[in-house]
N, CA and C of each residue as an Amber inpcrd file, in Angstrom:
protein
   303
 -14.2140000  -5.5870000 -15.6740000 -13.3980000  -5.6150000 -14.4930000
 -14.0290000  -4.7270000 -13.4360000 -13.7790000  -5.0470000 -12.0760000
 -14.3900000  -4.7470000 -11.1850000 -13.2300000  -3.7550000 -10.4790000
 -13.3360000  -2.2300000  -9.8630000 -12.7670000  -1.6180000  -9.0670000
 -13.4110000  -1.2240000  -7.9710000 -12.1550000  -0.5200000  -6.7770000
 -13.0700000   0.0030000  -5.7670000 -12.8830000   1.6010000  -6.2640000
 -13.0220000   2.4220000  -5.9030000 -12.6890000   3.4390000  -6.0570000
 -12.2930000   4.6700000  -4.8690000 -12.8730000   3.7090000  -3.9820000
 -11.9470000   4.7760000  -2.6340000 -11.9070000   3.6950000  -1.5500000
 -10.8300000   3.7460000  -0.5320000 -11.0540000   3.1280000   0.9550000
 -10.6100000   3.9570000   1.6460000 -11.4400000   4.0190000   3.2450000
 -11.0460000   4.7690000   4.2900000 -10.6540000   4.0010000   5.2660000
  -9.5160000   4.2520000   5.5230000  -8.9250000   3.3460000   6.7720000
  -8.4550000   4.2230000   8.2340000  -8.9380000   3.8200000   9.4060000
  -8.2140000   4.3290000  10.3390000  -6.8800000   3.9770000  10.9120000
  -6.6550000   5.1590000  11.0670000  -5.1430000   5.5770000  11.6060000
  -4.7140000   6.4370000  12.5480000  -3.7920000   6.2880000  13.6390000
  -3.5350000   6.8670000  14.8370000  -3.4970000   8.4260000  13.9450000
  -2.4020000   8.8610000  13.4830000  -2.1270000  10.2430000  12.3600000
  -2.7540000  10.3260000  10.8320000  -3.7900000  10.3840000  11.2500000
  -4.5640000  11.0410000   9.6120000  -3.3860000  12.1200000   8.9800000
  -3.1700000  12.9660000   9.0190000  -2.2620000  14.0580000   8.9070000
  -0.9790000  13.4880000   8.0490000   0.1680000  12.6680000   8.8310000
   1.2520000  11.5280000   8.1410000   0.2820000  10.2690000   7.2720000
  -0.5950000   9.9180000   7.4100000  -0.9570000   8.6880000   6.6180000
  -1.3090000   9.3860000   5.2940000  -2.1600000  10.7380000   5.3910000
  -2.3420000  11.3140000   3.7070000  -1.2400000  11.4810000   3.0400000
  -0.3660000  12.5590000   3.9130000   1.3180000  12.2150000   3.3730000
   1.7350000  11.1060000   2.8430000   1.6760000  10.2160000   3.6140000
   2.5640000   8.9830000   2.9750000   1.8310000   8.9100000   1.4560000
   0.1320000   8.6950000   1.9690000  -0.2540000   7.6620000   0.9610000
  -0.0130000   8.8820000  -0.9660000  -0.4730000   9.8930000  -0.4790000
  -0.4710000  10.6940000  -1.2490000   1.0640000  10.5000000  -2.1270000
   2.3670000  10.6690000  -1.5480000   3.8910000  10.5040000  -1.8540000
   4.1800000   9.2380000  -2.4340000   3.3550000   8.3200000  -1.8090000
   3.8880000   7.1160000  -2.2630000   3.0410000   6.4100000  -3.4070000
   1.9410000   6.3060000  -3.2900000   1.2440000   6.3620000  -4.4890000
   0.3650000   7.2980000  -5.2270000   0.2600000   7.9470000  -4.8020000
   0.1310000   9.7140000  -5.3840000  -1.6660000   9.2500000  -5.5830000
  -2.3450000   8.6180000  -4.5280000  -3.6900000   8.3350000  -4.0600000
  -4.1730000   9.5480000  -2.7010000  -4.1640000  11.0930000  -3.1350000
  -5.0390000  11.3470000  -2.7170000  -6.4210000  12.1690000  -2.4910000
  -7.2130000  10.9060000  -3.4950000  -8.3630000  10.8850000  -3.0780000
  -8.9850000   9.2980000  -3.2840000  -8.1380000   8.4460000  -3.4750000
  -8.7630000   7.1870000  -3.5090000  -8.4980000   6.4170000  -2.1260000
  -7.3260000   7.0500000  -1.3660000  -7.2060000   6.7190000  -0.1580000
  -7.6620000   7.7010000   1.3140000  -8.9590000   7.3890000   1.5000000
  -8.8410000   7.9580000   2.6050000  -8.7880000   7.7300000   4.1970000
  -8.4380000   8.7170000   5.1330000  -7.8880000   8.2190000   6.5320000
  -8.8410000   9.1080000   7.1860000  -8.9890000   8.3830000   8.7630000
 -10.3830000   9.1000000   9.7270000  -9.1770000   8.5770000  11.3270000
  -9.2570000   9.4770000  12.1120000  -8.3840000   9.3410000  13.3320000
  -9.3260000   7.8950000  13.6040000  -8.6660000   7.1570000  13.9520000
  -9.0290000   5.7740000  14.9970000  -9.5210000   6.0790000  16.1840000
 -10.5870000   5.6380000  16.4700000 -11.5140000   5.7270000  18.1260000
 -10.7070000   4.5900000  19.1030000  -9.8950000   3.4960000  18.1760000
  -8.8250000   2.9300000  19.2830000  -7.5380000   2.6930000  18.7220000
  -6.5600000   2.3690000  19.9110000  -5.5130000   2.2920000  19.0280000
  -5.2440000   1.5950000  18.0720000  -4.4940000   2.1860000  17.2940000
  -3.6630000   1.2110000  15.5390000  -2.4540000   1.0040000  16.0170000
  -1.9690000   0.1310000  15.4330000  -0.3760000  -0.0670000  15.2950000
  -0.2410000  -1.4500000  14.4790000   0.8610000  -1.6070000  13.8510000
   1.1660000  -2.7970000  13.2210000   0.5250000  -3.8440000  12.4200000
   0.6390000  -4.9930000  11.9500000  -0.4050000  -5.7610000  11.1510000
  -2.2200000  -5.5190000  11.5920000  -2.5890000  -5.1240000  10.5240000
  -4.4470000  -5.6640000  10.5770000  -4.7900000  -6.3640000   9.7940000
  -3.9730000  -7.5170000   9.9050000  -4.9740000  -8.4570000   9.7130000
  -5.5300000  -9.1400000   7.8520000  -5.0930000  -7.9830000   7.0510000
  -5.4640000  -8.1820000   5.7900000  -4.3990000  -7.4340000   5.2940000
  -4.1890000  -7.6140000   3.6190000  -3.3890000  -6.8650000   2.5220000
  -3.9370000  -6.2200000   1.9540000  -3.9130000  -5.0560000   1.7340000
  -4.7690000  -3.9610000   0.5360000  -3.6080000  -4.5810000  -0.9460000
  -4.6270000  -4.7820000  -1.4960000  -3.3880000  -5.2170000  -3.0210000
  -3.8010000  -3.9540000  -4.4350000  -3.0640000  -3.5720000  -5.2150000
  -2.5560000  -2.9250000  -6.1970000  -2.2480000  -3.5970000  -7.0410000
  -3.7840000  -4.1280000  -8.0530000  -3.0170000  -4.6170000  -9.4110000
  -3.1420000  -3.9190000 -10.4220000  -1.3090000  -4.3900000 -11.1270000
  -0.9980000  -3.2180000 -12.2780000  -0.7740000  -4.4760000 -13.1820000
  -0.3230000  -3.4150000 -14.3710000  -0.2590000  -4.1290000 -15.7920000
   1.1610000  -4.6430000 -16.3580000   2.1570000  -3.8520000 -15.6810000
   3.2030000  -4.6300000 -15.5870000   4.8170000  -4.6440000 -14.2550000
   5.6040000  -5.6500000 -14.5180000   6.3600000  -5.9340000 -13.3770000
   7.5110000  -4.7610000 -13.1010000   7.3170000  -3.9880000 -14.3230000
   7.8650000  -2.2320000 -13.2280000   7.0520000  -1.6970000 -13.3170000
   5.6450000  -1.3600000 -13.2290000   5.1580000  -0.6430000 -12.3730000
   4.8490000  -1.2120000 -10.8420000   4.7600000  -2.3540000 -10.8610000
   5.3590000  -2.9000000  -9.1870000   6.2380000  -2.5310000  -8.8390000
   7.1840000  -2.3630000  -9.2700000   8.7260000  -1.9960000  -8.9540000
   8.6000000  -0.3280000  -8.6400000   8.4330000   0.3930000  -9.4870000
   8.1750000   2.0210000  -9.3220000   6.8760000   2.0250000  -7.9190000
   5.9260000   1.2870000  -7.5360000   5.2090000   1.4130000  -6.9370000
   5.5630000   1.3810000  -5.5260000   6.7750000   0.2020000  -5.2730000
   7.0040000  -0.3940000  -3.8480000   8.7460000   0.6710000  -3.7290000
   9.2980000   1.2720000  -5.1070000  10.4220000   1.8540000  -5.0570000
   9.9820000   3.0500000  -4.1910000   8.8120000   3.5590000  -4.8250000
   8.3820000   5.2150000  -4.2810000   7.9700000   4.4860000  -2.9550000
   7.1560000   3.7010000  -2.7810000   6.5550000   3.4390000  -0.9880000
   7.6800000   3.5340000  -0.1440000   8.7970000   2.9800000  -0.2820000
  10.3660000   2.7240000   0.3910000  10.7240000   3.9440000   0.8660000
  10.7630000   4.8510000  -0.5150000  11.0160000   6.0540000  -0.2060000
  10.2890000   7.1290000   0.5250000   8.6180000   7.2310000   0.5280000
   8.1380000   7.5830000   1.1930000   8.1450000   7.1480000   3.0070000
   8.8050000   5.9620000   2.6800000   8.5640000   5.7370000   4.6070000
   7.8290000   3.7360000   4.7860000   7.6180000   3.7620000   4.1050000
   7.3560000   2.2110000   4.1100000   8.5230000   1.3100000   4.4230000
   7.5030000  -0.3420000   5.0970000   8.7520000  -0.6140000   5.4310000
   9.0940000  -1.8950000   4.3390000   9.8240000  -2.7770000   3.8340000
   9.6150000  -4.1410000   3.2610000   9.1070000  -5.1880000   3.6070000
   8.1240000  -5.7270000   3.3270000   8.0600000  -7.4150000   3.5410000
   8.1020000  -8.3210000   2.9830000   7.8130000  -8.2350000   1.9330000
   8.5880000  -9.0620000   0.6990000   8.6940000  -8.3820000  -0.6240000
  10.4810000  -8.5050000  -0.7040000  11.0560000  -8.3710000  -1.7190000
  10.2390000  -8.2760000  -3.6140000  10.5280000  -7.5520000  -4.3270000
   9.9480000  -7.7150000  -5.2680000   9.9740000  -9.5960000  -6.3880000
   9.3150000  -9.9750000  -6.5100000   9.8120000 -11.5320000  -6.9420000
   8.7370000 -11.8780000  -7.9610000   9.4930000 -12.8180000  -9.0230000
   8.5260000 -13.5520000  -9.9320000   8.3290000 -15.1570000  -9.0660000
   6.1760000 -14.7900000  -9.3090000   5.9680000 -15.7790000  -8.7200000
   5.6800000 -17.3620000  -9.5730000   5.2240000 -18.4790000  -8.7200000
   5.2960000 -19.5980000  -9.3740000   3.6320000 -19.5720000 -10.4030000
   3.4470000 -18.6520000 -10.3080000   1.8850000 -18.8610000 -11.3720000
   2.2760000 -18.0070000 -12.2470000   3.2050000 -16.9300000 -12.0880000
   4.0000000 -16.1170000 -13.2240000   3.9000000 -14.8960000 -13.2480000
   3.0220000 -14.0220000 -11.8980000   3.1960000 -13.5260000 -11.5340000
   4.2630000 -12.4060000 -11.1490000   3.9660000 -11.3120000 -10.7360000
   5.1910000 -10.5060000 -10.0480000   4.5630000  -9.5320000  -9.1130000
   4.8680000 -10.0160000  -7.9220000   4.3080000  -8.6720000  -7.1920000
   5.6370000  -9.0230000  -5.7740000   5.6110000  -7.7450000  -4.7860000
   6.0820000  -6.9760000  -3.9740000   4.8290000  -6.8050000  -2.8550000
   5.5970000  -6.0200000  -1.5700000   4.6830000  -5.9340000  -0.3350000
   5.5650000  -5.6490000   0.5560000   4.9260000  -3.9760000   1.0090000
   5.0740000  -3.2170000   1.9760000   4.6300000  -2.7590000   2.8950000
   4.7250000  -2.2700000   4.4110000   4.3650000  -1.9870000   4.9490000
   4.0960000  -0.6390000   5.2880000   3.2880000   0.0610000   5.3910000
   2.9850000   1.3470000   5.6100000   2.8330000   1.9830000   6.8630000
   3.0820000   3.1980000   7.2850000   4.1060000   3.6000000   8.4220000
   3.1540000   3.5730000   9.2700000   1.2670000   3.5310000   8.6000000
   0.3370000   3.5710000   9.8110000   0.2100000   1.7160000  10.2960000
   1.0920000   0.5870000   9.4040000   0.7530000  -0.3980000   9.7960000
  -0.0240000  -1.2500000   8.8790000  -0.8950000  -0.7870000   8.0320000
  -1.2030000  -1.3440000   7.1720000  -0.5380000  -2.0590000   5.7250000
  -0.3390000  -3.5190000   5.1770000   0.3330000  -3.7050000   4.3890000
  -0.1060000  -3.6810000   2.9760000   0.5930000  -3.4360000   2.0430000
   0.2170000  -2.8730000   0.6930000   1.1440000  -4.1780000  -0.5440000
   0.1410000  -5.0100000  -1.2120000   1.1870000  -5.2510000  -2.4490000
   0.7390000  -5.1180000  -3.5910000   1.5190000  -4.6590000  -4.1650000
   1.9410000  -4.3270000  -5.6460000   2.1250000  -5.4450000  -6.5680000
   1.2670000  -6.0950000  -8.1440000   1.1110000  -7.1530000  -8.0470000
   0.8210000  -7.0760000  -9.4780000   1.6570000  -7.8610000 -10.9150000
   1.1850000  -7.9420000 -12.0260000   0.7530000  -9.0160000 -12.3180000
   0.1640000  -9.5240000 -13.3440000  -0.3700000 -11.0080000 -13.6640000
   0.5920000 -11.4000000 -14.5760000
């Protein structure tokens, strides 16, 4: 199996995005943040995905994001391939899902 082991993403607040990411998935050093040379805000464009091994640790994953400050976009759900994953939004804008096989 193939991993990444770190991404750096820009964000208006480096400062709140380690917070979050750190609180909400307790990533920090696999997530890292660099101030943006332009503005951020809202969808970019792609999903960062989180696959786990089972359908509560999706659940504990997108429970803590909620709580840290994330926002919902889709509900936690079993999918039609049998699946289970969730997807949130994160307060710098970037969306995150949480995702078992």
């Amino acid at each position: 199996m193939t991993s990444i082991g770190c991404v750096t993403l820009e964000v208006a607040d480096p400062t709140a995005a380690s917070t979050f990411y750190t609180t909400a998935f307790g990533f920090d050093t696999r997530v890292r943040v660099q101030a943006s040379e332009i503005p951020t805000a809202g969808f970019r464009g792609f999903t960062l995905n989180l696959g786990v091994s089972q359908p509560a640790t999706v659940d504990s994953f997108i429970d803590t994001a909620l709580d840290a400050g994330a926002t919902p976009l889709k509900p936690a759900t079993k999918q039609f391939s049998g699946g289970y994953s969730a997807v949130v939004q994160a307060p710098d804008g970037f969306a995150w899902e949480a995702a078992s096989a």
